[in-house]
N, C-alpha and C positions, 0 to 999 in steps of 0.2 A: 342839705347834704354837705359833707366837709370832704375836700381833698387832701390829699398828703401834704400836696403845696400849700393848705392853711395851715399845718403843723407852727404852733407857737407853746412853748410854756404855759400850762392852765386850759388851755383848750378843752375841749369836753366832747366826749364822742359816745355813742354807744356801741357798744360790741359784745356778741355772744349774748344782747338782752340784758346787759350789767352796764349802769353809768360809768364813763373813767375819763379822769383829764389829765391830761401828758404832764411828766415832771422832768422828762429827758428828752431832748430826739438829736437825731441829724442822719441829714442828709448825705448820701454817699452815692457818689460818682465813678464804678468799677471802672479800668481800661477796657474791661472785655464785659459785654453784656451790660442789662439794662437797668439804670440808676433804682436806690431802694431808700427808703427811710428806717432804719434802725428808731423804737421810741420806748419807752422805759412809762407805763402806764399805772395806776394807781387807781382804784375802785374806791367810788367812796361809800357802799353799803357793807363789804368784807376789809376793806383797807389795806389789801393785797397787791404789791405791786407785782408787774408783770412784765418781762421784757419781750417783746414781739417786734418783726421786721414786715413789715408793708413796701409791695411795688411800688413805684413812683406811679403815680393818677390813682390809686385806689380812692373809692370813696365812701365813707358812713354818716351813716344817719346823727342825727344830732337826740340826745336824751330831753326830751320832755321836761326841763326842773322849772321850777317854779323859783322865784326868789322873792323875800319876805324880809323887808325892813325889821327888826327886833331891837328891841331895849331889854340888857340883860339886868334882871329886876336882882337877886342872890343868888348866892350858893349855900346847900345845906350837905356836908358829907362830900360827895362823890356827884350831886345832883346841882344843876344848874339849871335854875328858872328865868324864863324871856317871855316879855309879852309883843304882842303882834302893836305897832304902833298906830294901826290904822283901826282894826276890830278890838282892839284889846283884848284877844283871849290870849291865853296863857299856857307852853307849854315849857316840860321839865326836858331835858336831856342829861345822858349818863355823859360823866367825863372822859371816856374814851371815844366816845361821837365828837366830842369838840376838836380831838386833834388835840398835836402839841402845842399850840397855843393859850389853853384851857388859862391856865397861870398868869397869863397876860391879862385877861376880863376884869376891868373895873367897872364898880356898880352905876348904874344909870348910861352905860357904853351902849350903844346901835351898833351891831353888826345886822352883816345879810344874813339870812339861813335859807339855805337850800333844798328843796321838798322834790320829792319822787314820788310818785304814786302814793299821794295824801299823805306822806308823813317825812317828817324831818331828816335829814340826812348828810347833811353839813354844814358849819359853820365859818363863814368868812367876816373878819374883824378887817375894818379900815386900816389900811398901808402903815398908815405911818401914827401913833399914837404917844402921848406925855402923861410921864408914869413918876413922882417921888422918888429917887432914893432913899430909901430908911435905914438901909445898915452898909458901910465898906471899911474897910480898913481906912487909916487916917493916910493924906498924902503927906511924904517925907521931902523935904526942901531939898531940890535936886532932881527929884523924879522928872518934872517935867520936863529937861532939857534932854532925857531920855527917851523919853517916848514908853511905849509899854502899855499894860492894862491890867487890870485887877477885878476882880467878881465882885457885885455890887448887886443887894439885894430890892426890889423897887417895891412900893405899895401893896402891891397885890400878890407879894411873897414870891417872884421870879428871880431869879439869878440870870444879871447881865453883863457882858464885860462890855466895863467903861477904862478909859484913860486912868492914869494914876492922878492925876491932879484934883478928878472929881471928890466931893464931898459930901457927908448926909446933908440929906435938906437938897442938894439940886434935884430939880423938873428935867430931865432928859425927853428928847425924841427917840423913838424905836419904830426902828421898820422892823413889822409885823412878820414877812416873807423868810426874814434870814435869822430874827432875833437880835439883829445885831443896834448897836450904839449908833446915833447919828450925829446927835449935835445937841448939845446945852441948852438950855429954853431959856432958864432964870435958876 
């Protein structure tokens, strides 16, 4: 069972019989009457978020998921094939299952995936991964003492903002959560 007190980002609860794990919450403390959590939920079988307010101590049940080490083998179209790295069977998923991440997927990558009631139903990619740049504007001598950024396309055809200094051919770090730039590799 989970209490309102374990509310963190990501957390996973079941409710109404539908998996969802928080993308929002907090905690509020009225003057008058008894503390409540405001939390901002996300389903991950409809992908509907929901905002709802829980008492403070309510408690839910935790969803049943299953998690499954994956090596994502291609993409064909709109379809993304993974195989199980333990059984080797092999399943497809459509690219609106993957989330906004989908673009990020490079070939031979491990992500988890997430099963509900015998089938697929989320993809989670490692935090932080090192992706090519292959297309940005050139940096112009000066930019860097300004600071700023610039859209920079990486291997796997995503659009990242990086510093202006960067250039084609760098290995960038990307956390996975935000999308965002972290740091130069090589």
């Amino acid at each position: 069972m989970i209490s309102t007190t374990d509310f963190r980002g990501g957390v996973r609860l079941l409710l109404d019989g539908e998996p969802f794990y928080i993308v929002e919450f907090q905690h509020v403390k009225p003057g008058k009457g008894g503390a409540f959590v405001r939390t901002k939920l996300k389903s991950y079988i409809s992908g509907n978020v929901l905002d709802r307010t829980f008492r403070s101590g309510e408690r839910f049940e935790e969803p049943d998921l299953e998690e499954r080490d994956m090596q994502f083998l291609y993409a064909t179209g709109d379809d993304y094939t993974f195989m199980d790295t333990e059984s080797y069977e092999q399943l497809t998923f459509a690219k609106k299952q993957l989330g906004d991440n989908a673009d990020l997927l490079k070939e031979n990558m491990v992500a988890k995936i997430l099963i509900y009631e015998h089938r697929p139903i989320d993809v989670e990619l490692p935090i932080f991964i090192e992706l090519k740049v292959v297309d940005a504007e050139p940096g112009v001598r000066g930019d860097t003492a300004s600071g700023g950024t610039k859209p920079a396309v990486v291997e796997t055809g995503a659009t990242i903002k990086v510093p202006l200094y960067l250039e084609v051919g760098t290995v960038i770090k990307i956390d996975t959560r935000t999308r965002a730039y972290v740091e130069r590799v090589r």
